[in-house]
C-alpha positions as CSV (number, residue, x, y, z in Angstrom):
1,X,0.0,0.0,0.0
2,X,1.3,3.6,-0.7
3,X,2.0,6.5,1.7
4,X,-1.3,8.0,-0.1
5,X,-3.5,5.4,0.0
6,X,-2.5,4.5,3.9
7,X,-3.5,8.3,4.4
8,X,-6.5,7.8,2.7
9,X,-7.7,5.0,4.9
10,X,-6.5,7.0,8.2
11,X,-8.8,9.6,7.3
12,X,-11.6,7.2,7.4
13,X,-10.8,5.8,10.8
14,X,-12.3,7.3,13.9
15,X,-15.7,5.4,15.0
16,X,-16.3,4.0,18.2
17,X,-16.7,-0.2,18.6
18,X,-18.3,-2.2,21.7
19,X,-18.2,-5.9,21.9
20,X,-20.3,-6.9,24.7
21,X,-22.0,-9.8,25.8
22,X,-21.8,-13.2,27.8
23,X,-21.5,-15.3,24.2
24,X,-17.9,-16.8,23.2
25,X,-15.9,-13.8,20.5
26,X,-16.1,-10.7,21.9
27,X,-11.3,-10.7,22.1
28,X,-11.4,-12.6,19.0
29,X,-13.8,-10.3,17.4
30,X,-11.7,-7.8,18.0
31,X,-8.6,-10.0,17.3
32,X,-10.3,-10.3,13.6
33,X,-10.5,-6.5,12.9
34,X,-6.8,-6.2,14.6
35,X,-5.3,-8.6,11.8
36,X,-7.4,-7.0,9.2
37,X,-6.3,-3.3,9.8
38,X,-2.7,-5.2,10.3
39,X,-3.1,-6.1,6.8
40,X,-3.6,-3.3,5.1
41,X,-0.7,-1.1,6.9
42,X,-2.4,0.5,10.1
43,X,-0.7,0.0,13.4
44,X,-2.7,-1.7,16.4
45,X,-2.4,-0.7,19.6
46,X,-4.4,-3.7,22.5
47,X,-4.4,-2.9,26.1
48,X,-5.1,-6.1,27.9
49,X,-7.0,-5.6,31.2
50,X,-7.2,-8.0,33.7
51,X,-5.9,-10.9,31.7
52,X,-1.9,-11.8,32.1
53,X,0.0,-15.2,31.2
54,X,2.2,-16.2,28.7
55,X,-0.2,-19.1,27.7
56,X,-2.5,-16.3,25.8
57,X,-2.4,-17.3,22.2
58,X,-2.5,-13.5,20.8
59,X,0.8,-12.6,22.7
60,X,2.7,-14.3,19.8
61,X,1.4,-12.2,16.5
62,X,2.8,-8.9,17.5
63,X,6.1,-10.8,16.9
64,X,4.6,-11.2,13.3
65,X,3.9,-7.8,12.4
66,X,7.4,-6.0,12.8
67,X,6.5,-3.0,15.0
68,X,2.8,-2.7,13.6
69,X,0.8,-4.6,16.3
70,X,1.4,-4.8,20.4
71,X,-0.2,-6.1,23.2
72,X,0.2,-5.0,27.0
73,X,-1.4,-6.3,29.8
74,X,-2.4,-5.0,33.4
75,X,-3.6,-8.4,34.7
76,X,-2.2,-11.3,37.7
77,X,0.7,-13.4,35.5
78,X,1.4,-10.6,33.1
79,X,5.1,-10.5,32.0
80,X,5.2,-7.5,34.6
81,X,3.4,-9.5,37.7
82,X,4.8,-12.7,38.8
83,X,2.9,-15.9,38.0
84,X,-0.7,-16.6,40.2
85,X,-2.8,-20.0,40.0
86,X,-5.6,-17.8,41.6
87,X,-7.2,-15.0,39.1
88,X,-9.8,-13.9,41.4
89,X,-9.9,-10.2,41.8
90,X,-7.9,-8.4,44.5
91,X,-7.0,-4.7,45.4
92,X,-4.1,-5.0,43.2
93,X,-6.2,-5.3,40.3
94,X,-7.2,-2.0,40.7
95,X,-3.9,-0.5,40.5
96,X,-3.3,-2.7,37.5
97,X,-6.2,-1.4,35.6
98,X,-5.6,2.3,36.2
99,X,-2.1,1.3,34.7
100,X,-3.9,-0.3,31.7
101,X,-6.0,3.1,31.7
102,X,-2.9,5.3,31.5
103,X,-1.2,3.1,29.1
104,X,-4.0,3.5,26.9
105,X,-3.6,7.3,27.1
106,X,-0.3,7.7,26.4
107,X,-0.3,5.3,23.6
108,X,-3.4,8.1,22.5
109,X,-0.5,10.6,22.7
110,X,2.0,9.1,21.1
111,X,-0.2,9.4,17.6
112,X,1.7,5.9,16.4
113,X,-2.0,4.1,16.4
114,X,-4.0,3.8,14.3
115,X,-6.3,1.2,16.0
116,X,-6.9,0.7,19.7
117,X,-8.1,-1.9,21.5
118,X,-9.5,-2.2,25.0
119,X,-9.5,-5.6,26.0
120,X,-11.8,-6.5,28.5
121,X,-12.4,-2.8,29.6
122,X,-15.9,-3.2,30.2
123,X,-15.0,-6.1,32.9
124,X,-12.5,-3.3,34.6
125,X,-15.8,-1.4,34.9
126,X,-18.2,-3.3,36.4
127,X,-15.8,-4.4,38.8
128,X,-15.3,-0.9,39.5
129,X,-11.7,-1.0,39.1
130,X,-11.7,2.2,36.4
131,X,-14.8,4.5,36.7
132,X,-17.2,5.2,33.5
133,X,-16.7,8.5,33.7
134,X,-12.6,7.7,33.5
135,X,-13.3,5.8,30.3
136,X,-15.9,7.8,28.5
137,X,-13.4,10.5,29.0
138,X,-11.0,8.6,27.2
139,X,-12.9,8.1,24.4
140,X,-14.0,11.8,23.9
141,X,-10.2,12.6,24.3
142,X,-9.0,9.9,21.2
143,X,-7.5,11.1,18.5
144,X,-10.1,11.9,15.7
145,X,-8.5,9.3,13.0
146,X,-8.2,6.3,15.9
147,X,-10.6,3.8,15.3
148,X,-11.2,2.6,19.3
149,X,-12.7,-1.3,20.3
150,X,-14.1,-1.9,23.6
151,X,-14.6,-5.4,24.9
152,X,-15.9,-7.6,27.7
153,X,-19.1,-8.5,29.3
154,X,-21.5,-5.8,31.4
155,X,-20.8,-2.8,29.5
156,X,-22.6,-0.2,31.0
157,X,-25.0,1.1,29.0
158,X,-22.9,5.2,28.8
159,X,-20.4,3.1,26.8
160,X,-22.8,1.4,24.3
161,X,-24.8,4.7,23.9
162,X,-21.2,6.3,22.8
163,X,-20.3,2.9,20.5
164,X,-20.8,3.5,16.9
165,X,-21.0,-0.2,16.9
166,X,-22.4,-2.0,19.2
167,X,-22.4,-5.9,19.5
168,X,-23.8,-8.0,21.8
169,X,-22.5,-11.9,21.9
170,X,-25.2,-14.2,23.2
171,X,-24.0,-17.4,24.6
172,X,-26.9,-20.3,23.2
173,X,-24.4,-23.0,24.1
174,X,-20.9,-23.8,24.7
175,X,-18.6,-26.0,25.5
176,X,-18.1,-25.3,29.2
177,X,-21.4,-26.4,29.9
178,X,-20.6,-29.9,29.0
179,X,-17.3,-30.1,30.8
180,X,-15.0,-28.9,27.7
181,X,-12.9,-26.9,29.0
182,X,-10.9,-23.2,27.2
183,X,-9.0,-25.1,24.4
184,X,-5.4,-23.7,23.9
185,X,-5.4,-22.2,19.9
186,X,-9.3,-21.6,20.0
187,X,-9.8,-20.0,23.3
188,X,-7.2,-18.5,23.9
Protein backbone atom coordinates (compact mmCIF):
# COMPACT_ATOMS: atom_id res chain seq x y z
CA UNK A 1 0.00 0.00 0.00
CA UNK A 2 1.30 3.58 -0.74
CA UNK A 3 1.98 6.45 1.70
CA UNK A 4 -1.27 8.03 -0.07
CA UNK A 5 -3.52 5.40 0.02
CA UNK A 6 -2.55 4.54 3.91
CA UNK A 7 -3.45 8.25 4.40
CA UNK A 8 -6.51 7.79 2.70
CA UNK A 9 -7.70 4.96 4.92
CA UNK A 10 -6.51 6.96 8.15
CA UNK A 11 -8.80 9.60 7.29
CA UNK A 12 -11.60 7.15 7.44
CA UNK A 13 -10.83 5.82 10.78
CA UNK A 14 -12.34 7.29 13.90
CA UNK A 15 -15.67 5.41 15.04
CA UNK A 16 -16.31 4.01 18.17
CA UNK A 17 -16.70 -0.20 18.63
CA UNK A 18 -18.26 -2.17 21.71
CA UNK A 19 -18.18 -5.94 21.93
CA UNK A 20 -20.30 -6.91 24.69
CA UNK A 21 -21.99 -9.78 25.76
CA UNK A 22 -21.80 -13.20 27.81
CA UNK A 23 -21.50 -15.33 24.17
CA UNK A 24 -17.92 -16.76 23.24
CA UNK A 25 -15.92 -13.76 20.45
CA UNK A 26 -16.06 -10.70 21.91
CA UNK A 27 -11.33 -10.70 22.06
CA UNK A 28 -11.42 -12.64 19.04
CA UNK A 29 -13.82 -10.33 17.45
CA UNK A 30 -11.66 -7.77 18.02
CA UNK A 31 -8.60 -10.04 17.29
CA UNK A 32 -10.27 -10.30 13.63
CA UNK A 33 -10.45 -6.47 12.94
CA UNK A 34 -6.76 -6.22 14.58
CA UNK A 35 -5.30 -8.65 11.82
CA UNK A 36 -7.40 -6.99 9.23
CA UNK A 37 -6.34 -3.28 9.81
CA UNK A 38 -2.74 -5.19 10.33
CA UNK A 39 -3.14 -6.12 6.83
CA UNK A 40 -3.64 -3.33 5.15
CA UNK A 41 -0.67 -1.11 6.85
CA UNK A 42 -2.36 0.47 10.13
CA UNK A 43 -0.73 -0.03 13.44
CA UNK A 44 -2.66 -1.65 16.40
CA UNK A 45 -2.45 -0.73 19.57
CA UNK A 46 -4.42 -3.68 22.48
CA UNK A 47 -4.38 -2.89 26.10
CA UNK A 48 -5.11 -6.14 27.93
CA UNK A 49 -7.00 -5.59 31.19
CA UNK A 50 -7.17 -8.01 33.69
CA UNK A 51 -5.87 -10.95 31.72
CA UNK A 52 -1.91 -11.79 32.12
CA UNK A 53 -0.01 -15.15 31.16
CA UNK A 54 2.19 -16.17 28.67
CA UNK A 55 -0.22 -19.12 27.71
CA UNK A 56 -2.50 -16.35 25.79
CA UNK A 57 -2.37 -17.26 22.21
CA UNK A 58 -2.48 -13.51 20.85
CA UNK A 59 0.77 -12.57 22.72
CA UNK A 60 2.75 -14.30 19.79
CA UNK A 61 1.44 -12.20 16.50
CA UNK A 62 2.84 -8.87 17.47
CA UNK A 63 6.11 -10.82 16.92
CA UNK A 64 4.62 -11.22 13.27
CA UNK A 65 3.93 -7.85 12.39
CA UNK A 66 7.44 -5.99 12.78
CA UNK A 67 6.53 -3.01 14.96
CA UNK A 68 2.84 -2.67 13.65
CA UNK A 69 0.84 -4.56 16.34
CA UNK A 70 1.39 -4.83 20.41
CA UNK A 71 -0.16 -6.13 23.17
CA UNK A 72 0.20 -5.00 26.96
CA UNK A 73 -1.45 -6.34 29.79
CA UNK A 74 -2.38 -5.04 33.39
CA UNK A 75 -3.58 -8.43 34.75
CA UNK A 76 -2.17 -11.30 37.70
CA UNK A 77 0.73 -13.39 35.53
CA UNK A 78 1.44 -10.60 33.15
CA UNK A 79 5.06 -10.48 32.01
CA UNK A 80 5.15 -7.52 34.58
CA UNK A 81 3.36 -9.48 37.69
CA UNK A 82 4.76 -12.75 38.78
CA UNK A 83 2.89 -15.91 38.02
CA UNK A 84 -0.67 -16.59 40.18
CA UNK A 85 -2.83 -19.96 39.97
CA UNK A 86 -5.55 -17.78 41.64
CA UNK A 87 -7.25 -15.02 39.12
CA UNK A 88 -9.78 -13.89 41.44
CA UNK A 89 -9.86 -10.15 41.84
CA UNK A 90 -7.94 -8.37 44.47
CA UNK A 91 -6.96 -4.72 45.40
CA UNK A 92 -4.12 -4.97 43.23
CA UNK A 93 -6.15 -5.27 40.25
CA UNK A 94 -7.18 -2.03 40.74
CA UNK A 95 -3.92 -0.50 40.46
CA UNK A 96 -3.31 -2.66 37.48
CA UNK A 97 -6.20 -1.41 35.59
CA UNK A 98 -5.60 2.31 36.20
CA UNK A 99 -2.08 1.34 34.75
CA UNK A 100 -3.88 -0.27 31.74
CA UNK A 101 -6.00 3.11 31.65
CA UNK A 102 -2.86 5.30 31.54
CA UNK A 103 -1.15 3.10 29.10
CA UNK A 104 -3.97 3.51 26.91
CA UNK A 105 -3.56 7.27 27.13
CA UNK A 106 -0.33 7.74 26.38
CA UNK A 107 -0.32 5.35 23.59
CA UNK A 108 -3.39 8.06 22.50
CA UNK A 109 -0.52 10.61 22.71
CA UNK A 110 1.95 9.12 21.15
CA UNK A 111 -0.15 9.36 17.58
CA UNK A 112 1.72 5.86 16.43
CA UNK A 113 -2.01 4.11 16.44
CA UNK A 114 -4.04 3.84 14.30
CA UNK A 115 -6.32 1.15 15.96
CA UNK A 116 -6.93 0.73 19.75
CA UNK A 117 -8.12 -1.87 21.49
CA UNK A 118 -9.52 -2.19 24.99
CA UNK A 119 -9.55 -5.63 25.99
CA UNK A 120 -11.81 -6.46 28.55
CA UNK A 121 -12.37 -2.83 29.64
CA UNK A 122 -15.92 -3.24 30.22
CA UNK A 123 -15.00 -6.13 32.87
CA UNK A 124 -12.55 -3.30 34.57
CA UNK A 125 -15.76 -1.40 34.89
CA UNK A 126 -18.18 -3.29 36.43
CA UNK A 127 -15.83 -4.40 38.81
CA UNK A 128 -15.32 -0.87 39.50
CA UNK A 129 -11.69 -1.01 39.12
CA UNK A 130 -11.66 2.17 36.41
CA UNK A 131 -14.82 4.47 36.68
CA UNK A 132 -17.18 5.18 33.47
CA UNK A 133 -16.65 8.54 33.67
CA UNK A 134 -12.62 7.73 33.45
CA UNK A 135 -13.33 5.79 30.27
CA UNK A 136 -15.94 7.78 28.53
CA UNK A 137 -13.40 10.49 29.03
CA UNK A 138 -10.99 8.58 27.24
CA UNK A 139 -12.91 8.05 24.36
CA UNK A 140 -14.03 11.78 23.92
CA UNK A 141 -10.22 12.60 24.34
CA UNK A 142 -8.97 9.90 21.17
CA UNK A 143 -7.46 11.15 18.49
CA UNK A 144 -10.07 11.89 15.74
CA UNK A 145 -8.55 9.26 12.98
CA UNK A 146 -8.19 6.33 15.94
CA UNK A 147 -10.58 3.77 15.28
CA UNK A 148 -11.17 2.61 19.32
CA UNK A 149 -12.71 -1.26 20.29
CA UNK A 150 -14.05 -1.88 23.57
CA UNK A 151 -14.55 -5.37 24.94
CA UNK A 152 -15.95 -7.57 27.74
CA UNK A 153 -19.12 -8.53 29.32
CA UNK A 154 -21.47 -5.83 31.37
CA UNK A 155 -20.77 -2.80 29.52
CA UNK A 156 -22.62 -0.22 30.98
CA UNK A 157 -25.05 1.12 28.97
CA UNK A 158 -22.94 5.18 28.83
CA UNK A 159 -20.37 3.06 26.77
CA UNK A 160 -22.82 1.44 24.28
CA UNK A 161 -24.75 4.73 23.87
CA UNK A 162 -21.18 6.30 22.82
CA UNK A 163 -20.27 2.94 20.54
CA UNK A 164 -20.84 3.50 16.89
CA UNK A 165 -20.99 -0.18 16.92
CA UNK A 166 -22.42 -2.01 19.23
CA UNK A 167 -22.44 -5.90 19.45
CA UNK A 168 -23.78 -8.03 21.82
CA UNK A 169 -22.52 -11.92 21.88
CA UNK A 170 -25.21 -14.18 23.24
CA UNK A 171 -24.04 -17.42 24.55
CA UNK A 172 -26.95 -20.29 23.22
CA UNK A 173 -24.43 -22.96 24.06
CA UNK A 174 -20.85 -23.83 24.69
CA UNK A 175 -18.57 -26.03 25.52
CA UNK A 176 -18.09 -25.30 29.15
CA UNK A 177 -21.38 -26.41 29.86
CA UNK A 178 -20.63 -29.91 28.95
CA UNK A 179 -17.26 -30.10 30.85
CA UNK A 180 -14.95 -28.91 27.72
CA UNK A 181 -12.85 -26.86 28.97
CA UNK A 182 -10.87 -23.19 27.24
CA UNK A 183 -9.00 -25.06 24.39
CA UNK A 184 -5.39 -23.67 23.88
CA UNK A 185 -5.36 -22.19 19.94
CA UNK A 186 -9.35 -21.64 20.01
CA UNK A 187 -9.84 -19.97 23.33
CA UNK A 188 -7.15 -18.48 23.95
Amino acid sequence: MTADNLDALREKLGLVHVYTGNGKGKTTAALGLAMRALEHGLNVSMVQFLKGGLYIGELLAPDRFSGKFSIEQFGKGSKDEPSYEDFSPDEADCERALRGLERAKALMAEGQTDVMILDEVNVALQLRHVSVAEVIELVKSKPANMELVLTGRYAPKEIMSIGDYVTEMKAHEHPYNKGILGRKGIDY
